[in-house]
C-alpha positions as CSV (number, residue, x, y, z in Angstrom):
1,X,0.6,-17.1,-8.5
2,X,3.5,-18.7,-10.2
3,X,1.3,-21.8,-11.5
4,X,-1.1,-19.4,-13.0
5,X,1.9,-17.7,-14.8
6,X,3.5,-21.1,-16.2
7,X,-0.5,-21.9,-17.5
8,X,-1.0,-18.3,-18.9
9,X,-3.8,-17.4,-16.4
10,X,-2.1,-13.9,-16.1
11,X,-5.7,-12.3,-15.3
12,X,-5.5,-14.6,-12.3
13,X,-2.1,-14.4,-11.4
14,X,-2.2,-10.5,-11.4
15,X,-5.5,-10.8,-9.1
16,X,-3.9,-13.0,-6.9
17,X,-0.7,-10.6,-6.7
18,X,-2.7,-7.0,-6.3
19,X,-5.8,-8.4,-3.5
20,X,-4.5,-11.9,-2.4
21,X,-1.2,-11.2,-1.3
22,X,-1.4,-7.6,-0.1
23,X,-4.3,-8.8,2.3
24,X,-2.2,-11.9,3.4
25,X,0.4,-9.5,4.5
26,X,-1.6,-6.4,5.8
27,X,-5.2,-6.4,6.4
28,X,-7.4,-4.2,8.1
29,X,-9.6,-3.9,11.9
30,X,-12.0,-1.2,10.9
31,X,-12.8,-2.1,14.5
32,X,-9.5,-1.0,16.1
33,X,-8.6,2.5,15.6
34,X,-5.3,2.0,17.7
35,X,-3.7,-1.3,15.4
36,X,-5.9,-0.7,12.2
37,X,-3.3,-2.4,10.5
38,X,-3.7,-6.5,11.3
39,X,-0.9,-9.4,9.9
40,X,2.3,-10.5,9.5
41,X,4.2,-7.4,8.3
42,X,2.1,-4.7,10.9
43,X,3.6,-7.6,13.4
44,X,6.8,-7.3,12.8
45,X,6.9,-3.5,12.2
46,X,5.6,-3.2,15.7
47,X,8.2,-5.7,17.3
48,X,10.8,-3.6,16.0
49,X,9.7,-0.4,16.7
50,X,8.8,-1.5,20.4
51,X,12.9,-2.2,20.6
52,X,13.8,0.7,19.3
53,X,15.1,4.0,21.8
54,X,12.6,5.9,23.2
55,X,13.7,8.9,21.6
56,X,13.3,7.2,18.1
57,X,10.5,4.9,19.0
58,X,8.5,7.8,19.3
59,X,9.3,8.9,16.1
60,X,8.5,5.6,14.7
61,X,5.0,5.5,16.6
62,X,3.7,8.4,15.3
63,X,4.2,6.5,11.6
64,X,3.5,3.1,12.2
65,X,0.9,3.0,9.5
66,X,3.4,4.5,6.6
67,X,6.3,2.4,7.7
68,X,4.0,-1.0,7.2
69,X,3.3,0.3,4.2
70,X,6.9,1.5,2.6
71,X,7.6,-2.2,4.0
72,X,4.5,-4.1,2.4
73,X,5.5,-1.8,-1.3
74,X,9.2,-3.2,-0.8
75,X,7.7,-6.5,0.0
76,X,5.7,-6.5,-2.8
77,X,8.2,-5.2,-5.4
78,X,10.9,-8.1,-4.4
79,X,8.4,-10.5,-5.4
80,X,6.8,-8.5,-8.3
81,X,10.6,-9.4,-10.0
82,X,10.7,-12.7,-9.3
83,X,7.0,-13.1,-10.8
84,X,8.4,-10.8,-14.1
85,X,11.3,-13.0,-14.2
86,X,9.3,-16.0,-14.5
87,X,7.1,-14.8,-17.2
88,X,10.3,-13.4,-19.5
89,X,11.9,-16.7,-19.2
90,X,8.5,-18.4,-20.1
91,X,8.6,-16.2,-23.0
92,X,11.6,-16.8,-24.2
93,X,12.7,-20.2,-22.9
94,X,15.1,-21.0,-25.9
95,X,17.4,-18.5,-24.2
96,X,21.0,-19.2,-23.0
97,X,21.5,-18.5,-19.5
98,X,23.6,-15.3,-20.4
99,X,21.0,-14.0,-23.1
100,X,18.3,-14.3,-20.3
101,X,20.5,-12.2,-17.8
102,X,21.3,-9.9,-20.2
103,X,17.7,-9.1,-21.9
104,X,15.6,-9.3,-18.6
105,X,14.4,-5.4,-18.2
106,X,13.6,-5.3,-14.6
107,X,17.0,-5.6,-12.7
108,X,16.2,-2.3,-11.2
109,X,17.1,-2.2,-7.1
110,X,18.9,-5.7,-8.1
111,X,22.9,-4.2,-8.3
112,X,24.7,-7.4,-8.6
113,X,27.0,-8.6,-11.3
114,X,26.4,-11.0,-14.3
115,X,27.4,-13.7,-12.3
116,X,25.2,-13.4,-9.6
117,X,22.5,-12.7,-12.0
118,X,22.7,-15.5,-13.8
119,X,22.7,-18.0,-10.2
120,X,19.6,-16.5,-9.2
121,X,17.9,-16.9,-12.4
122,X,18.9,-20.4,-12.1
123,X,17.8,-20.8,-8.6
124,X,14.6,-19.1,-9.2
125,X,14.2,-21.8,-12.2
126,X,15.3,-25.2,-9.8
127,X,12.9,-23.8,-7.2
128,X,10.0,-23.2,-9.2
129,X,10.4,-26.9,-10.8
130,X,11.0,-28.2,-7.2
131,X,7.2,-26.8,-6.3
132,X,6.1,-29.1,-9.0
133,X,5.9,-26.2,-11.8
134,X,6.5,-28.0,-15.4
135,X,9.4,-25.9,-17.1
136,X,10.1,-25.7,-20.7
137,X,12.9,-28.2,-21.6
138,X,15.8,-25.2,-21.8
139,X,14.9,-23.8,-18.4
140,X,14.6,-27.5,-17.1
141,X,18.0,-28.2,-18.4
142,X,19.5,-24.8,-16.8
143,X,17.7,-25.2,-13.3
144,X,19.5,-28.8,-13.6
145,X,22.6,-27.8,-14.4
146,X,23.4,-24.5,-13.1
147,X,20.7,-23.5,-9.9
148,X,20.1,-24.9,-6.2
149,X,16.2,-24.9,-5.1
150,X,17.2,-22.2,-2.6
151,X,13.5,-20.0,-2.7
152,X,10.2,-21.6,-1.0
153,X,8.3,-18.7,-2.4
154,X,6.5,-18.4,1.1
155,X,5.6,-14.6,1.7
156,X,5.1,-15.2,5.5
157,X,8.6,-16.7,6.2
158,X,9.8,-13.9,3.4
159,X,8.1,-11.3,5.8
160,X,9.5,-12.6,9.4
161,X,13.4,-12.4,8.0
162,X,12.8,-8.7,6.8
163,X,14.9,-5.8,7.4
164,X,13.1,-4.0,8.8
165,X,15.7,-2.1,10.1
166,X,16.9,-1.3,6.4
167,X,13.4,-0.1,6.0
168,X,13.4,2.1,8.0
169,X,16.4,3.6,7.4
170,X,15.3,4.0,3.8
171,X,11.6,5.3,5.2
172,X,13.5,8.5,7.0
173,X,15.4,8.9,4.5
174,X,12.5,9.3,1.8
175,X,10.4,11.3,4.2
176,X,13.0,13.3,5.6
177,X,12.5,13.0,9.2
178,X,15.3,13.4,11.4
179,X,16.2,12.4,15.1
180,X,14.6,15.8,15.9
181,X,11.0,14.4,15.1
182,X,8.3,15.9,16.8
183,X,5.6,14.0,17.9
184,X,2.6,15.7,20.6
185,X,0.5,13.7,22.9
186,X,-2.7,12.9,21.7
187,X,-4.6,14.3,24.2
188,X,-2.8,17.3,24.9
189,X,-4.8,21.0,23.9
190,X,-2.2,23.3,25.0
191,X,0.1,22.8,22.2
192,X,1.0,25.2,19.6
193,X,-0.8,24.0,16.9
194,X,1.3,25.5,14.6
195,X,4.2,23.7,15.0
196,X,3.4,20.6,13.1
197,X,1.8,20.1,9.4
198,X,-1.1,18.5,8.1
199,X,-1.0,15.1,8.4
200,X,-1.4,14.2,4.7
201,X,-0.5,16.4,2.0
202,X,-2.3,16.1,-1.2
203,X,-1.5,16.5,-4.4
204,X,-3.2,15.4,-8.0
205,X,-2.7,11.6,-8.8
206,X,-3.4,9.3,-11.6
207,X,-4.8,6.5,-12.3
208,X,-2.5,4.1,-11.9
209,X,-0.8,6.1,-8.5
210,X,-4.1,5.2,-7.2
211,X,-3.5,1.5,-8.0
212,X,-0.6,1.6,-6.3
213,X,1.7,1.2,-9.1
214,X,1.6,-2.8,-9.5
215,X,-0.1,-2.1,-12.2
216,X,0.9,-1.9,-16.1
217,X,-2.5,-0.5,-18.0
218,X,-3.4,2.7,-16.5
219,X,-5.3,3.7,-19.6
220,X,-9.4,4.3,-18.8
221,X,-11.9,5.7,-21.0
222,X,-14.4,8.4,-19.6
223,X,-17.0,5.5,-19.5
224,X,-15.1,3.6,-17.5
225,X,-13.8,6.0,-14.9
226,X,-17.9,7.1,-14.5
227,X,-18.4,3.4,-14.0
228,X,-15.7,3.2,-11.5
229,X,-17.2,6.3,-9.8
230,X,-20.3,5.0,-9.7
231,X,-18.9,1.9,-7.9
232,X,-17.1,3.6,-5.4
233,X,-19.2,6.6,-4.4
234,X,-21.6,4.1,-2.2
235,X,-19.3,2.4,-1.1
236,X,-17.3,5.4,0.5
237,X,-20.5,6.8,1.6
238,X,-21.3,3.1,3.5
239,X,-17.9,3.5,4.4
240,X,-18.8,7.1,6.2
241,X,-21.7,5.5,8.0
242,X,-20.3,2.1,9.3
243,X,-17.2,4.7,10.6
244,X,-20.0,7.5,12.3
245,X,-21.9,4.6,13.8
246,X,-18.6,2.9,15.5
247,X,-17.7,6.5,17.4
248,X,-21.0,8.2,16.8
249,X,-19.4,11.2,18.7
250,X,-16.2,11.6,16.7
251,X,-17.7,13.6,14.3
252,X,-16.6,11.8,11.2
253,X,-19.7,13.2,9.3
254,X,-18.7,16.8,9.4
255,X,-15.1,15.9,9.2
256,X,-15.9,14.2,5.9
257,X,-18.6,16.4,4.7
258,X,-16.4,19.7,5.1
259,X,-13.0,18.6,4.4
260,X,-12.0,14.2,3.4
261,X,-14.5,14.3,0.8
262,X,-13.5,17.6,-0.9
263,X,-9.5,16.2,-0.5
264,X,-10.7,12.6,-2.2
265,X,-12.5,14.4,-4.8
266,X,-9.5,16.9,-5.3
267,X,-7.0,13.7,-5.3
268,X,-8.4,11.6,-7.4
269,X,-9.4,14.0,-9.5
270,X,-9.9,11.8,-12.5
271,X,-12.6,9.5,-11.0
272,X,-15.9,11.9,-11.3
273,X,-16.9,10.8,-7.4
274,X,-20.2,12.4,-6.5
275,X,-19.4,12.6,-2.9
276,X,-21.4,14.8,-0.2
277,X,-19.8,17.9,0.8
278,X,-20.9,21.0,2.5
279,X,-19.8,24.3,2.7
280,X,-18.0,25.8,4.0
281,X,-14.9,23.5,2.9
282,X,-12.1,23.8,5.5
283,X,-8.7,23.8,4.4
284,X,-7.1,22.3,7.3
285,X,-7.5,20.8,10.3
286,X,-7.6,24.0,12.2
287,X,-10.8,25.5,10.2
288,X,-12.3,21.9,10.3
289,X,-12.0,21.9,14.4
290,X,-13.2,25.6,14.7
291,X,-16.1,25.2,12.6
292,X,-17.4,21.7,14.1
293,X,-16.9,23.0,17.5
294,X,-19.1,26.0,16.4
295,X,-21.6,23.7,14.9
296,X,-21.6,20.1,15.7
297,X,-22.4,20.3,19.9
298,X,-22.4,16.3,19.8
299,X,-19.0,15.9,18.6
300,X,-16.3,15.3,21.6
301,X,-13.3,17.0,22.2
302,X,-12.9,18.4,19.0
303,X,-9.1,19.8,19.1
304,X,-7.1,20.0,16.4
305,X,-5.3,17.1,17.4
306,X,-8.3,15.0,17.4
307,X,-9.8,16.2,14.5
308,X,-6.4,15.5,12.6
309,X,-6.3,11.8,14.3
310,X,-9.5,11.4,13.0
311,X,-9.8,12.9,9.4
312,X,-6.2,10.9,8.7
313,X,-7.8,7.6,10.3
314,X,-10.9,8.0,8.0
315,X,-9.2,9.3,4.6
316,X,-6.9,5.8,5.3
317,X,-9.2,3.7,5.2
318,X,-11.2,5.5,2.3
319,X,-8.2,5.4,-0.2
320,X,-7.4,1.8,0.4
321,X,-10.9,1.1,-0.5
322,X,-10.3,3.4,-3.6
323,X,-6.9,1.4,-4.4
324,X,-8.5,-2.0,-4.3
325,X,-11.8,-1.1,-6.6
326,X,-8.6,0.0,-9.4
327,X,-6.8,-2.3,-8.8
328,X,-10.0,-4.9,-9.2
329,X,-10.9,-3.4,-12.3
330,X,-7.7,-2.3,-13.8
331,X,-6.6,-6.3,-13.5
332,X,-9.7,-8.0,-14.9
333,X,-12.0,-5.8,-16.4
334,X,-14.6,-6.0,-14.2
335,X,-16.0,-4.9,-10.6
């Protein structure tokens, strides 16, 4: 990614930053419902959840998925700067040390002093000319002269010395969940089911939300979000069958039909999808288990629980496929 940066290939250097590296870090087993999540940052999310106390471990269980993804966003936004930093001091190489510290516009979540600040630009410079990266003669002279090649730019090793701990920490604290977590066995039916929410909560997103925020242009006509809809209704409706065919039981039909396709459509509300839905549309989890119960004979135990397991399982999957299509065309024009 940096080489692409230093030759001006930013088309390629953002594509390589919003599909390359997420899907060297986290991919996906549409095969395994129980690790969906597959690499380097689901492993080490689950080696430090298995140490945790069983109390907490529970906790952390029931949001495995959401934690490897707060870590893959902080992941990702550690090396977004350094990528940013590059790219300002490409564009304005003649800078002294202290003017580039001082101008840079992304030191957000980076609380260190000036002196600090101006070491790590200077590291980040002697590294990137020890990978073999040509630098403008100013930057060459201040990676020389002031920075150590301390950064190997290697994602994986990056990944296996993360806090995760930190992470989590932060995680709770975002989502609020306390030691007092409740978390009910899958397979139990003789819970209230009242006493816990809906697994996702929707509201109205944009564009760029749906891109996941690495992303700087999150301006699309109306052509071009029917273009994008046009791309991505198939491919969520595959989606549907490939999932129905795995567990042809689970009822993922009728759990998208009468409730993940109305929530995608309601969602992403700026991306005209021209999804399948029946009525009657079913609110929550509760309606959606009543009414395929009542109606779908071939679907297995179709508790609430299970339902919910399986609407939040399919809805995942569908919005990472959404992410990646804007994302894909957001970065390079083009599907």
């Amino acid at each position: 990614m940096l080489r692409e940066v230093a030759g001006g290939e930013t088309r390629r250097a953002n594509e390589i930053f919003n599909f390359d590296l997420p899907l060297a870090l986290r991919n996906f087993s549409y095969l395994d419902e129980d690790q969906y999540y597959k690499g380097a940052i689901p492993e080490k999310v689950r080696l430090f959840i298995s140490i945790l106390p069983e109390s907490e471990r529970v906790t952390a269980q029931s949001r495995e998925a959401d934690l490897i993804d707060f870590v893959l966003d902080s992941v990702l936004n550690q090396i977004k700067r350094s990528r940013q930093l590059f790219q300002f001091c490409l564009e304005f190489s003649d800078y002294e040390l202290a003017n580039l510290v001082k101008e840079f516009p992304d030191w957000e979540g980076y609380k260190r002093d000036d002196q600090t600040k101006r070491k790590y630009i200077a590291d980040i410079l002697c590294s990137i000319g020890e990978a073999g990266i040509a630098l403008p003669p100013n930057l060459q002279s201040i990676a020389l002269d002031y920075g150590e090649a301390k950064f190997s730019f290697n994602e994986i090793a990056l990944v296996r010395g993360w806090n995760v701990e930190q992470s989590w920490r932060d995680f709770k604290k975002k989502q609020e969940i306390s030691g007092s977590y409740k978390c009910l066995d899958v397979f139990s039916d003789t819970e209230n089911p009242e006493i816990y929410a809906e697994s996702l909560e929707y509201d109205v997103v944009a564009i760029g939300e749906a891109a996941g925020n690495f992303v700087e242009d999150e301006n699309l006509s109306y052509l071009e979000l029917n273009e994008l809809a046009g791309v991505l209704t198939p491919e969520l409706e595959n989606y549907l069958e490939e999932t129905h065919n795995r567990k042809p039981k689970h009822g993922y039909r009728p759990i998208a039909w009468h409730k993940a396709h109305w929530d995608l459509s309601e969602k992403y509300n700026v991306i005209p999808f021209t999804l399948k839905t029946e009525e009657p549309e079913c609110r929550t989890d509760g309606d959606l288990a009543e009414h395929i119960s009542q109606n779908y004979n071939e679907v297995e135990k179709p508790s609430r629980q299970n339902i919910n397991e399986r609407r939040t399982k399919f809805l995942r999957g569908a919005e990472e496929k959404i992410k990646l299509r804007v994302v894909e065309y957001i970065s390079i024009g083009e599907f």
